[in-house]
Structures are given as structure tokens and as C-alpha cells.
C-alpha positions as CSV (number, residue, x, y, z in Angstrom):
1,X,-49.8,7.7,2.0
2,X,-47.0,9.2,3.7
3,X,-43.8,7.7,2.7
4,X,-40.4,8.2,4.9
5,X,-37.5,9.0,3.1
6,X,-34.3,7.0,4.4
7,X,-31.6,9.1,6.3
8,X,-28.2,8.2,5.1
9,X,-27.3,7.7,9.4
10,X,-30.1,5.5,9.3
11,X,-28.3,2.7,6.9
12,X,-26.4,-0.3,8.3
13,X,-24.1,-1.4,6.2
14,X,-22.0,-4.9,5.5
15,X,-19.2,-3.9,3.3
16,X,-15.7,-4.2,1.7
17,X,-14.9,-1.5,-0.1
18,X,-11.1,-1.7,-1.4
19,X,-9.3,0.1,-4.1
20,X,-5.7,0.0,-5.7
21,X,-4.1,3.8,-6.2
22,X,-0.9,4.5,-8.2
23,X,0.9,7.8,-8.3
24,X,3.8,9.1,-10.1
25,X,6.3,12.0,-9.4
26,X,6.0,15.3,-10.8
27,X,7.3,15.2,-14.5
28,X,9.1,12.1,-13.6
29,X,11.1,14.0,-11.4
30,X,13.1,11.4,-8.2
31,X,12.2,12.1,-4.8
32,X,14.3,10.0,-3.2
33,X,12.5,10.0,0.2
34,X,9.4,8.3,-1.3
35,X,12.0,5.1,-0.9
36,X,11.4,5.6,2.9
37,X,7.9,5.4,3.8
38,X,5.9,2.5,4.7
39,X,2.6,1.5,5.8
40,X,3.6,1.0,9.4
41,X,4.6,4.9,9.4
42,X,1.7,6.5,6.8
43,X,-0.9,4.4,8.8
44,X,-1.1,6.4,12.3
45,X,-1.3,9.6,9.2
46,X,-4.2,7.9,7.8
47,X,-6.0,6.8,10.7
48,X,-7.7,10.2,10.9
49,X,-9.7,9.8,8.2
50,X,-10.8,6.2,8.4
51,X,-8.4,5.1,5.4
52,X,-6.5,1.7,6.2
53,X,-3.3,0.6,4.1
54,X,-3.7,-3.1,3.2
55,X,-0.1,-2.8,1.3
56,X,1.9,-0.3,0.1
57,X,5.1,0.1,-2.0
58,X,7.2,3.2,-3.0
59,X,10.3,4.0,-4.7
60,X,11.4,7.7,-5.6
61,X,9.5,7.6,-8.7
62,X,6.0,5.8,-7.6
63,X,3.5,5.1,-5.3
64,X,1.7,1.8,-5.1
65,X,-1.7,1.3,-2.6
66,X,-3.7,-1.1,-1.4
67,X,-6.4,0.6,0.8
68,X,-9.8,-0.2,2.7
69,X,-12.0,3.0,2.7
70,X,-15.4,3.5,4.7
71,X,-18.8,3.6,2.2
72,X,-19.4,6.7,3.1
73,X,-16.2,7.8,1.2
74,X,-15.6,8.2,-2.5
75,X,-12.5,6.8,-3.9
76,X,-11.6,10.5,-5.1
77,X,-11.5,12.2,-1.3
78,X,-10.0,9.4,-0.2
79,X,-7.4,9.7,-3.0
80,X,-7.0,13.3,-2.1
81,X,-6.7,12.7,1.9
82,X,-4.1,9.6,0.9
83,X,-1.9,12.0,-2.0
84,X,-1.8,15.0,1.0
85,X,-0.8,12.7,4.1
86,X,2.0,11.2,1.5
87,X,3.3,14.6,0.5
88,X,3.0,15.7,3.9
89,X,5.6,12.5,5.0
90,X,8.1,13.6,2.8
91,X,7.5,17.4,3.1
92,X,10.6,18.5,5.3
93,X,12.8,16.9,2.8
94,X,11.9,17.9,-0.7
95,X,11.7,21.7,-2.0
96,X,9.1,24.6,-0.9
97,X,8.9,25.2,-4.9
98,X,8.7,21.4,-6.3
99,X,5.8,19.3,-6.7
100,X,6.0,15.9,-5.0
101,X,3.6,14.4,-7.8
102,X,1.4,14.8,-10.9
103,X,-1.7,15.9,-10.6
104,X,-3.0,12.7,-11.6
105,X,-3.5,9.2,-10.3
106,X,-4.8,5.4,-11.5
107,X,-7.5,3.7,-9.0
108,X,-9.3,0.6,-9.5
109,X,-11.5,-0.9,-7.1
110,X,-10.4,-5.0,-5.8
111,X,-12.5,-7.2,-3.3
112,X,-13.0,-10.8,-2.9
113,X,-14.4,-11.7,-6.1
114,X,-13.4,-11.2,-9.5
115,X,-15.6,-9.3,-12.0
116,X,-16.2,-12.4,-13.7
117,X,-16.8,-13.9,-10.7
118,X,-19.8,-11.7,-9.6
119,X,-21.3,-11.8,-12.8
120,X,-21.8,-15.1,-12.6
121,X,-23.4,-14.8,-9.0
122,X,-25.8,-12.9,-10.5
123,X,-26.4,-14.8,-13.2
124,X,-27.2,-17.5,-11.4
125,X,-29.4,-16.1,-8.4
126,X,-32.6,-17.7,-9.2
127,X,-31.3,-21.2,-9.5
128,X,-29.7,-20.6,-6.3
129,X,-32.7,-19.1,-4.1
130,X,-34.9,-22.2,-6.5
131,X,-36.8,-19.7,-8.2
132,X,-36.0,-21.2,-11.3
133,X,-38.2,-24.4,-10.1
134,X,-41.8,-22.3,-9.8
135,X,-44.5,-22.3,-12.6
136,X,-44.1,-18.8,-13.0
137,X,-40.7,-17.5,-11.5
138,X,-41.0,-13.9,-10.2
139,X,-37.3,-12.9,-11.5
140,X,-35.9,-10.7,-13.8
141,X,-31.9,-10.5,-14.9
142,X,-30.3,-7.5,-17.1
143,X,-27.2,-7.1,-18.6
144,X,-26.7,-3.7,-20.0
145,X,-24.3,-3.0,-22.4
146,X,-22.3,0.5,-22.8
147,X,-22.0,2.7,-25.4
148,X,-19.4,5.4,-25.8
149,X,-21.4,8.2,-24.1
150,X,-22.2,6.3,-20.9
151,X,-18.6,5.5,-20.4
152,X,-17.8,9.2,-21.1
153,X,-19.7,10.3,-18.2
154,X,-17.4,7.8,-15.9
155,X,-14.3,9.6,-17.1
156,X,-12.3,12.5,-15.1
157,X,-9.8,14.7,-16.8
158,X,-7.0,14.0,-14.1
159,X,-7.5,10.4,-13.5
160,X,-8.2,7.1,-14.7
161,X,-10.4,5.0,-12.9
162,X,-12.6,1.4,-12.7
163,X,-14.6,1.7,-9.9
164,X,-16.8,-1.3,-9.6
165,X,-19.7,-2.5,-6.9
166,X,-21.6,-5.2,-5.7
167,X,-24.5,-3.8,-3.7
168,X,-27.3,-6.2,-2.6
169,X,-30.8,-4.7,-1.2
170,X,-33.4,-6.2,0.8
171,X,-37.1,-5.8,0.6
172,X,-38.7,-4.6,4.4
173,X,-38.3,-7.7,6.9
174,X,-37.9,-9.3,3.2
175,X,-41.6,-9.9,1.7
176,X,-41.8,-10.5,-1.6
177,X,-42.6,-7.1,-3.5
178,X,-41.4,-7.5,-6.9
179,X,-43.0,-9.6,-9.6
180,X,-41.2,-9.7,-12.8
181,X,-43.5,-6.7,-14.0
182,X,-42.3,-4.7,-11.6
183,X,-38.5,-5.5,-11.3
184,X,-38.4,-4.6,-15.1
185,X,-40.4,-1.4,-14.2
186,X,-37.8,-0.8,-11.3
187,X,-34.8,-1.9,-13.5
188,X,-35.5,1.0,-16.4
189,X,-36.6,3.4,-13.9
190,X,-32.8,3.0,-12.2
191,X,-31.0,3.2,-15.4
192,X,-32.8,6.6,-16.5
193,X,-30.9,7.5,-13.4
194,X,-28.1,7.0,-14.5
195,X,-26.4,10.4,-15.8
196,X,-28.0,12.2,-12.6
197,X,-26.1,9.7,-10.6
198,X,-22.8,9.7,-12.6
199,X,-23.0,5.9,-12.5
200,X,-23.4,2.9,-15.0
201,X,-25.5,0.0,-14.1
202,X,-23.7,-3.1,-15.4
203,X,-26.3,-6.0,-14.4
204,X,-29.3,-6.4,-12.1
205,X,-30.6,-9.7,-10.9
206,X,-33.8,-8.9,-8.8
207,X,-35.9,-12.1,-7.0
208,X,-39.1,-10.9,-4.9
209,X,-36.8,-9.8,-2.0
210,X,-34.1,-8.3,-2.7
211,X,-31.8,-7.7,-6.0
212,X,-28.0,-7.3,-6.4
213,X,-26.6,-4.6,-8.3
214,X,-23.3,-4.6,-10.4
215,X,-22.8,-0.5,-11.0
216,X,-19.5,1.5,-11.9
217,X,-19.3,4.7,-10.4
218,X,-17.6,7.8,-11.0
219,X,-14.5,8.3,-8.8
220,X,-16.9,11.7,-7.0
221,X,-19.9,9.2,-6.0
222,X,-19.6,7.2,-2.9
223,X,-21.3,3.7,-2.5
224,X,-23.5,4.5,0.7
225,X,-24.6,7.8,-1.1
226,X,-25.6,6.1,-4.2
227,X,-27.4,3.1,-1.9
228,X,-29.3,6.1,-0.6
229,X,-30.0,7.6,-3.5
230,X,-31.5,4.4,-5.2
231,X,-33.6,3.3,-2.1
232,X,-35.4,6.8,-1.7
233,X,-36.0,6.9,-6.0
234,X,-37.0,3.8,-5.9
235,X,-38.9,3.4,-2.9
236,X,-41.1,6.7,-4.0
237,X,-41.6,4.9,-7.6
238,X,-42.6,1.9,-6.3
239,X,-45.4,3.4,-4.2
240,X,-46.4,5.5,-7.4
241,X,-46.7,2.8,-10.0
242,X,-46.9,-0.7,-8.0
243,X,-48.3,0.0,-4.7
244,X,-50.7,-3.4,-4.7
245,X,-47.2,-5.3,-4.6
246,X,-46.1,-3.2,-1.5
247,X,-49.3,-3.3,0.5
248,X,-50.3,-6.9,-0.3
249,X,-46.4,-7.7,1.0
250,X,-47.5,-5.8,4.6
251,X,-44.0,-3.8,3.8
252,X,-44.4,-0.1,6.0
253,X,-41.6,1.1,3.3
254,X,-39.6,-0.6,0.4
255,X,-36.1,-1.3,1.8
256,X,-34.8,-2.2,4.9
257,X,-32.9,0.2,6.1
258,X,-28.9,-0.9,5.0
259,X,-27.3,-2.5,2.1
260,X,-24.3,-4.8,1.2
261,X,-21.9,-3.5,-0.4
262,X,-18.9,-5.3,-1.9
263,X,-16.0,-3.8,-4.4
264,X,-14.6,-6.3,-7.3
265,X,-12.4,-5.7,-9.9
266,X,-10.7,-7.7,-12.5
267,X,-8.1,-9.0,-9.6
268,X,-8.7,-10.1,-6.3
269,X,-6.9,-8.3,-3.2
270,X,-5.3,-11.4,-2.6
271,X,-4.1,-10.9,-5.9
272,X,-3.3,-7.7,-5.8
273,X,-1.3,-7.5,-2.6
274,X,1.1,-10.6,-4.2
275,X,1.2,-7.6,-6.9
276,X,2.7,-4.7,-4.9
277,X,4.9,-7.3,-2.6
278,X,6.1,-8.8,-5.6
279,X,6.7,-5.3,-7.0
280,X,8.7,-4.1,-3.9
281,X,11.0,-7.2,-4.1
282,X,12.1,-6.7,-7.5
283,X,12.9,-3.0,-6.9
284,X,14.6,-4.0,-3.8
285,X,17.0,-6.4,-5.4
């Protein structure tokens, strides 16, 4: 059977993909026309590259961000893009020979939902699509926990990150394909992928059609190439090892072609953007 791998241009995506970025000076070292910019003026800057400030604040020692990012960009380019227009804005009025900021940088993924929000959602996904109320209910929840090594492989030498998704995946024109045989089969065969795909899987909650995904990522990996990465493993996997599930469901390949895909973090952006404007007041006064 010849089975058609999915093209990344392909993919249709519903998304909201936001992430908070700090920076500090060089060393600690004042640049006092950091005081000056603001969204309104870095925005135009950033419009090139498809990176929207939400909120931003700034004083001549630190940079505080709120931005909305494509899925096809990881949160390290678009930290590179943002650091460059910034040092760009204040170019003409600091040194040839002094660094505008460290090297490094703190980013941490916000959306609409809390971590502790999501995990519940998936928690209780059966109950909600009334799974829960057939004889034999074709589900299958994981929780994973991490060990040191796994959260090693998260970690970058010049940044500190928590980059968290949501992604939800539908089953073609949404036929039931996976039993809870082969949603367990599906579930270890994604977390062996985890290393190659510097990622680790925090929860899955598969029903027949479709599964959500909770997943950290490495600040490198971007959410629509990891969506693609998992639907062409998976898709091939499933062929190999459960193909009566995906010919009895009439499905002419696994996934339909796109994903959801939400970022959460352990604050909301509503809460996050009371955050920086709160922070900007106080440094004001």
C-alpha cells in the first residue's frame, strides 16, 4: 500500500502560539535608550517576520515581551529575529564596541489556559465526548513522568526555557481508528521519539478520533514541524502494525491534514500582560 507522506504546506492549522521573553543588558551594563522603545515603534520592525508584540516593557536595564509567533517558527529564531530588531532600535545610540545584551534570555510559553487547566481537559476527555458510558470504552490516558535525563535534553546552555503545547489531531474525515490497543501502541511508539525530536511528551488522551497532546519542546523545535513529524511517524506505524483499524475505518491516510495547536503555561496571557503593565507602572513612578 502506498502511503503519502504529509507536506508541511499541506497542514491547516488553528493556533495560538504565545510566549513571554526577558532580556538583560550586557554585564548589567544601562543603556538608557532601552527606556524609549515601545511596541507601537518595534512593531512595523517586527512585522517582517510575522512576530506580533502583545505587550512590551523596557527600562535601560531589561526587556520584557509578550509576543504571538506563527507555528511554523520556533521560539529560539523568533527570539533571535526579536533580540536583533531590538538592538537594531537602539543601535545609532549606544557604542560600535558595546554589547546591547547578554547572550542569554528567559522564554516561557502563555495561552489561554493554564497548565493545570489543560491537564485537566485532558483528563477528562472521555467523559466529555461520553466515552466513559460504553461497555468497552476505546480510550486510553497517559501521564508521563520526567526523570533528570529527559529534562536535560530540553535544556540550552544560553537560555532558560518552558515551552509548553496543546496540540489536538484528528483521524481522516474523523473515523474511529484507534482502539485502546492501538492508542497504547501509538502512545509508546511517540515517546521513543522523543530524544530524536528533542521534545518531552507530558500527557496523551487519545478517543477513536483524534487525541490531544501536552508536549514540551526544546526552544530549536517548532510546533507545526513537530505536528509533522508525529503525523508522518505515526501515520507509517500505524499502517505497519494496525492496518485492520485503518482500512475497516475507510481512512485513505491516518490524519487529516492540520492540527490545533494551543501554547499554555503556568499563567494565562491575560495574566501575563497585567504582569508587564503592572511592571511598567511601577518603574514609571
Amino acid at each position: 500500500m502506498l502511503i503519502q507522506p504529509y507536506q508541511l504546506d499541506e497542514l491547516k492549522f488553528a493556533w495560538c502560539y504565545q510566549v513571554f521573553f526577558r532580556w538583560r543588558t550586557w554585564r548589567r551594563v544601562p543603556v538608557p535608550s532601552l527606556a524609549g522603545l515601545t511596541a507601537e515603534s518595534l512593531n512595523p520592525r517586527l512585522k517582517q517576520y510575522q512576530v506580533r508584540l502583545l505587550e512590551f516593557g523596557s527600562n535601560p536595564l531589561d526587556i520584557r515581551a509578550l509576543v504571538s509567533l506563527q507555528p511554523q517558527e520556533s521560539t529560539a529564531t523568533a527570539a533571535s529575529k526579536t533580540k536583533g530588531q531590538l538592538c537594531t532600535a537602539v543601535g545609532e545610540q549606544v557604542s560600535s564596541n558595546q554589547k546591547t545584551f547578554a547572550r542569554g534570555y528567559f522564554a516561557a510559553t502563555v495561552g489561554k489556559s493554564t497548565a493545570d487547566e489543560v491537564n485537566n481537559y485532558l483528563e477528562i476527555q472521555s467523559e466529555h465526548q461520553g466515552y466513559d458510558r460504553r461497555p468497552r470504552p476505546a480510550t486510553h490516558v497517559a501521564v508521563f513522568v520526567r526523570d533528570a535525563a529527559m529534562q536535560e535534553f530540553l535544556a540550552t546552555d544560553h537560555a532558560v526555557t518552558s515551552l509548553k503545547f496543546h496540540i489536538v489531531l484528528a483521524t481522516w474525515k474523523r473515523q474511529g481508528v484507534f482502539s485502546a490497543e492501538a492508542a497504547k501502541a501509538m502512545d509508546a511508539h511517540w515517546r521513543d521519539q522523543q530524544v530524536r525530536l528533542r521534545v518531552v511528551f507530558d500527557k496523551f488522551s487519545f478517543l477513536p478520533d483524534h487525541v490531544h497532546i501536552a508536549v514540551e519542546v526544546h526552544p530549536t523545535v517548532s510546533p507545526a514541524r513537530l505536528v509533522i513529524e508525529l503525523i508522518n511517524a505515526s501515520q507509517e506505524f500505524a499502517f505497519e502494525n494496525f492496518p485492520e483499524n485503518v482500512v475497516r475505518a475507510k481512512a485513505e491516510r491516518l490524519w487529516q491534514p492540520g492540527a490545533y495547536i494551543g501554547s499554555f503555561g503556568d499563567l494565562t496571557t491575560a495574566a501575563m500582560e497585567s504582569y508587564i503593565d503592572r511592571w511598567c507602572r511601577v518603574k514609571a513612578e
